[in-house]
C-alpha positions as CSV (number, residue, x, y, z in Angstrom):
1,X,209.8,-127.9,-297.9
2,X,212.7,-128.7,-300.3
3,X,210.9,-131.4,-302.2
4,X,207.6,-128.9,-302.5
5,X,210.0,-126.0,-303.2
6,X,211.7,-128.2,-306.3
7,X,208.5,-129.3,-307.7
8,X,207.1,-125.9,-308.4
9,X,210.5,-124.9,-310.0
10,X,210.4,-127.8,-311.7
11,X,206.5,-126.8,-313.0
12,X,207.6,-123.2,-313.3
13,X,210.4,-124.1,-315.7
14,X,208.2,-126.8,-317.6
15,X,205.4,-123.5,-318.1
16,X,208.6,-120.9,-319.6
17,X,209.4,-123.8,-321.8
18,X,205.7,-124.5,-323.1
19,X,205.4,-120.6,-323.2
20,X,208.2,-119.9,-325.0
21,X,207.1,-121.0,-328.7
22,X,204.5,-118.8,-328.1
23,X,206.2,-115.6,-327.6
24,X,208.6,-116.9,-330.0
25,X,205.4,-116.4,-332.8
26,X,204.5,-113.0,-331.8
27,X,205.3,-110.9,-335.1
28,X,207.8,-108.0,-334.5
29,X,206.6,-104.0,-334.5
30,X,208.2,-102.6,-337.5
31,X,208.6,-98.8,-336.4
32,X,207.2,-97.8,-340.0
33,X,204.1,-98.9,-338.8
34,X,204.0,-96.5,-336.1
35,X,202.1,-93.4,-336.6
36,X,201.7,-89.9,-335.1
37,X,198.5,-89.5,-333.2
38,X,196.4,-86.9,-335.3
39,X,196.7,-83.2,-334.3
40,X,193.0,-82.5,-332.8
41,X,192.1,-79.2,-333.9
42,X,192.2,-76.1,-331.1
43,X,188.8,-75.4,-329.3
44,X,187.9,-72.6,-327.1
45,X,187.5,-72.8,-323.8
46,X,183.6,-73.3,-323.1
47,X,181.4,-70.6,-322.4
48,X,180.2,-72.0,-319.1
49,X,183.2,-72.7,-317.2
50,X,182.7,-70.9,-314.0
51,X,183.7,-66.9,-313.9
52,X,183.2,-66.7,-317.9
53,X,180.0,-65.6,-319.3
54,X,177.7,-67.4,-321.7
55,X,177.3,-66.9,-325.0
56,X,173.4,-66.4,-325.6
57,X,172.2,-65.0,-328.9
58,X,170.4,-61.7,-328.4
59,X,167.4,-62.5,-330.4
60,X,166.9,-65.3,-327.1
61,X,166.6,-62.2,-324.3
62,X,163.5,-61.1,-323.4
63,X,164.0,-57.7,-321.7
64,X,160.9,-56.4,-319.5
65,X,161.0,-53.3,-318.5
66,X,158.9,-53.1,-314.9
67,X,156.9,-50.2,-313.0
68,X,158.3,-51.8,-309.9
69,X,161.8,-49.8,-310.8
70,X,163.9,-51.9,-313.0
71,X,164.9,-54.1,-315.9
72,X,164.2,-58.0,-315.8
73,X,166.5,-60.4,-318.3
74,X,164.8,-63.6,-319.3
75,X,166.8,-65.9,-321.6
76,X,164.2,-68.0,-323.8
77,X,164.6,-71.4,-324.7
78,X,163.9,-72.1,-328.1
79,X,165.6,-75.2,-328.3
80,X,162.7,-76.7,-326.0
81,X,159.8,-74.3,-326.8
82,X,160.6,-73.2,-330.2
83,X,156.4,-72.3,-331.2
84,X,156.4,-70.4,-327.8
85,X,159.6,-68.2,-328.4
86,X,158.4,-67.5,-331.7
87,X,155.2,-66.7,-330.2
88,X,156.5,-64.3,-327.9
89,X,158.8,-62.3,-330.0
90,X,155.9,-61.6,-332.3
91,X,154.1,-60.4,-329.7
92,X,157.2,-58.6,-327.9
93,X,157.3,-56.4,-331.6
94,X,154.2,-55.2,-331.9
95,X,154.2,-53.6,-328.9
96,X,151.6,-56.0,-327.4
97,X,153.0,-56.3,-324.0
98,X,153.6,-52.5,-323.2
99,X,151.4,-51.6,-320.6
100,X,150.1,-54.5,-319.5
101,X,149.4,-55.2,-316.0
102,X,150.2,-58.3,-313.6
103,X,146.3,-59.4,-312.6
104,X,147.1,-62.3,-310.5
105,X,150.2,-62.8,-309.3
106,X,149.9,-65.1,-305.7
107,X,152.8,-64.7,-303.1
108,X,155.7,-67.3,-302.5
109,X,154.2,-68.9,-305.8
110,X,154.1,-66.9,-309.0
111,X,153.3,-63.2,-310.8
112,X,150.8,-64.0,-314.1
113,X,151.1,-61.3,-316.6
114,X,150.4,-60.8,-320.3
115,X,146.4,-60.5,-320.5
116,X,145.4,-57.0,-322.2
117,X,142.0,-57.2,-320.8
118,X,143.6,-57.3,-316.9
119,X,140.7,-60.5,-316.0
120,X,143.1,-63.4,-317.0
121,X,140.7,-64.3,-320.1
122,X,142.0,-62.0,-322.5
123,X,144.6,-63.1,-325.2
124,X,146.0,-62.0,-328.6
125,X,144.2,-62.5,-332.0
126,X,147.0,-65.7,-332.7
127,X,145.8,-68.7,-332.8
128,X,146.4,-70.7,-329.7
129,X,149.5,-72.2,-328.7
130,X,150.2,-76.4,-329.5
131,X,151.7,-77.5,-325.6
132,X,155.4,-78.3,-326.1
133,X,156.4,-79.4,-322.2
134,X,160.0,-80.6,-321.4
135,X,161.9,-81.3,-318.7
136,X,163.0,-78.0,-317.4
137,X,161.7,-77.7,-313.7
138,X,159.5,-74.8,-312.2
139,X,162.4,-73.1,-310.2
140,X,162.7,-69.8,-308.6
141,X,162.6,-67.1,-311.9
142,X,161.5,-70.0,-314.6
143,X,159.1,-68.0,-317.0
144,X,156.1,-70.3,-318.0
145,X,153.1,-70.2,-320.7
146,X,149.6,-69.8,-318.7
147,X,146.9,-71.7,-320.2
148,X,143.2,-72.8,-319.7
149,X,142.0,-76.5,-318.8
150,X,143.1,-77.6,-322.2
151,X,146.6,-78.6,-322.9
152,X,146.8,-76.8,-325.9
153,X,144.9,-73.4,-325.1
154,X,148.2,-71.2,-324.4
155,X,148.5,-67.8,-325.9
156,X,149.6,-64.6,-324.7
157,X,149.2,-65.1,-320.6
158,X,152.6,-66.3,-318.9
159,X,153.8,-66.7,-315.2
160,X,157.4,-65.9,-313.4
161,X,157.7,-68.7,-310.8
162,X,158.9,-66.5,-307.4
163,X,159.2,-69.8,-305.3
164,X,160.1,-73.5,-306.5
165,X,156.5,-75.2,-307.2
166,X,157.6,-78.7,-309.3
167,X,154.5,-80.3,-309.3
168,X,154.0,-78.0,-312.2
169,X,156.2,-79.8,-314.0
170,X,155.8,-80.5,-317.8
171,X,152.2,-79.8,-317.4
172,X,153.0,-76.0,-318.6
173,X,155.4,-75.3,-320.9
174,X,158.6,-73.2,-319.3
175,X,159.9,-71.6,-322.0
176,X,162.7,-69.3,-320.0
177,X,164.3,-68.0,-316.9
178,X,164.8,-64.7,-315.7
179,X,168.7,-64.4,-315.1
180,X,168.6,-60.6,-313.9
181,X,166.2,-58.4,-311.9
182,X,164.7,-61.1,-310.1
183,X,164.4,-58.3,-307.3
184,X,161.9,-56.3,-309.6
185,X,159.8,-59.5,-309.8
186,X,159.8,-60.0,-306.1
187,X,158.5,-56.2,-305.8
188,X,155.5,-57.0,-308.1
189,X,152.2,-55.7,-306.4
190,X,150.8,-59.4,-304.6
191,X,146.8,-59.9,-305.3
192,X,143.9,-61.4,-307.1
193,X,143.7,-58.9,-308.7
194,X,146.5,-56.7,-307.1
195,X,145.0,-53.4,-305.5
196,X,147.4,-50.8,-307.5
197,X,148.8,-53.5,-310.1
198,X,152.2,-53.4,-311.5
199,X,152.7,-52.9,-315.1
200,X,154.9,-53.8,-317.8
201,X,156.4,-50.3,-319.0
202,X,157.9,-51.9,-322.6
203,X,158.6,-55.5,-323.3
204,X,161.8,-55.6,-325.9
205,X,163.8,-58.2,-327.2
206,X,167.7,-57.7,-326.7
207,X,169.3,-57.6,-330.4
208,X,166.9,-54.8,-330.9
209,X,168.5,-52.7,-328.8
210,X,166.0,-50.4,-326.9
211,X,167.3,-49.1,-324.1
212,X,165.6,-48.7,-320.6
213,X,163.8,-46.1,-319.4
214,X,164.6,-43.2,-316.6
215,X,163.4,-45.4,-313.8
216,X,164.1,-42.8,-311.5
217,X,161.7,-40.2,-313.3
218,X,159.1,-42.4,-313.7
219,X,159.5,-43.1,-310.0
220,X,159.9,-39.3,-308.6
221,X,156.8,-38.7,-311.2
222,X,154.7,-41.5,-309.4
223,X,155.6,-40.4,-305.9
224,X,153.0,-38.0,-304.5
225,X,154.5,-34.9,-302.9
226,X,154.0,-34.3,-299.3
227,X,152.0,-31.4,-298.0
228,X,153.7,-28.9,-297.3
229,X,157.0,-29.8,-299.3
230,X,156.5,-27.1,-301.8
231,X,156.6,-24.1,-298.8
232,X,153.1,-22.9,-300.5
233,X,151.3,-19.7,-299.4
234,X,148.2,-20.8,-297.6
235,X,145.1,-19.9,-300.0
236,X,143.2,-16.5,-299.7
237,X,140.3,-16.4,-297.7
238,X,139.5,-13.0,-300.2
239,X,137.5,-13.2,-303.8
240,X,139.2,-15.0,-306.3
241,X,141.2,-13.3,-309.0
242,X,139.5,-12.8,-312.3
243,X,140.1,-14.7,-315.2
């Protein structure tokens, strides 16, 4: 062991030697050459760290008011459906939208809105719609452009996805997703066509600031009253008063 033990000492010392011109070379730090790391500049924290709110520009709600009791928020994409979100704020400001009814709107799957004439062939008087599908995926409360066989033949029609159904995928374009009221989607009347159909009381975008209506008016106002309720005198078997 000693001769094995002296002859890797003996290569050790041999490898320092041949090493040592080397290091010997290596040019010296002067400490004028050091410098500060730049100062980055301050950032804010981001807007989507969990428990702080997003920072979404108003003209990108949609705001639907519904018959079926209560406010819906979508926030529009326009960074993946630009032609679409300008499409539906047009529409949103004329008034296009008010009073329009869900026609077909298919439980578990989706509510399909936006046709004036109610029969799912109506549209608006704008051209049609150039398709502009992307990658976001048809979740629960992802808002959609309805269209006919061509790719290209969207226009005023659109769907609120009420279960997940991706083999939609970028075959329609999604241009939102509804991020509050999703309950007063859920309560949309179910048919094809729905018996009693639920309506769109006023469509509104959010930086124009219309507020919502008396939901529980409109609600007391569509509820029929009970007989009896009102403690009535039964009606007069006698002649009828004159005029």
């Amino acid at each position: 062991m000693g001769r094995f033990t002296g002859v890797f000492a003996g290569l050790f010392a041999a490898a320092l030697l041949a090493a040592a011109p080397a290091l010997a070379q290596q040019p010296r730090v002067d400490p004028k050459d050091l410098k500060v790391p730049p100062k980055l500049p301050e950032m804010a924290a981001p807007s989507n760290l969990q428990g702080t709110l997003a920072q979404v520009n108003e003209e990108n709600i949609l705001l639907l008011d519904l018959s079926t009791g209560g406010r819906v928020k979508i926030i529009m994409r326009p960074d993946v459906a630009p032609k679409h979100i300008e499409r539906i704020r047009t529409l949103v400001r004329r008034g296009f939208y008010d009073g329009t009814v869900f026609h077909r709107v298919i439980d578990e799957f989706m509510a399909q809105g936006g046709d004036p004439t109610a029969t799912g062939t109506g549209g608006s008087d704008l051209p049609d719609l150039k398709a502009e599908f992307n990658d976001l995926p048809h979740v629960r409360g992802a808002v959609a452009m309805a269209r006919a066989q061509g790719e290209d033949s969207a226009n005023s029609q659109f769907y609120i996805v009420l279960m997940p159904v991706l083999r939609l995928d970028r075959t329609y374009t999604i241009w939102g997703r509804v991020v509050d009221g999703m309950q007063w989607v859920d309560a949309i009347e179910k048919g094809e066509p729905p018996e009693k159909p639920s309506k769109i009381i006023k469509a509104s975008i959010a930086a124009d600031k219309v507020p919502p209506p008396d939901f529980a008016a409109l609600k007391a106002a569509a509820t029929p009253i009970p007989a009896g309720v009102l403690n009535l005198p039964p009606p007069s078997s006698g002649p009828l008063p004159p005029k």
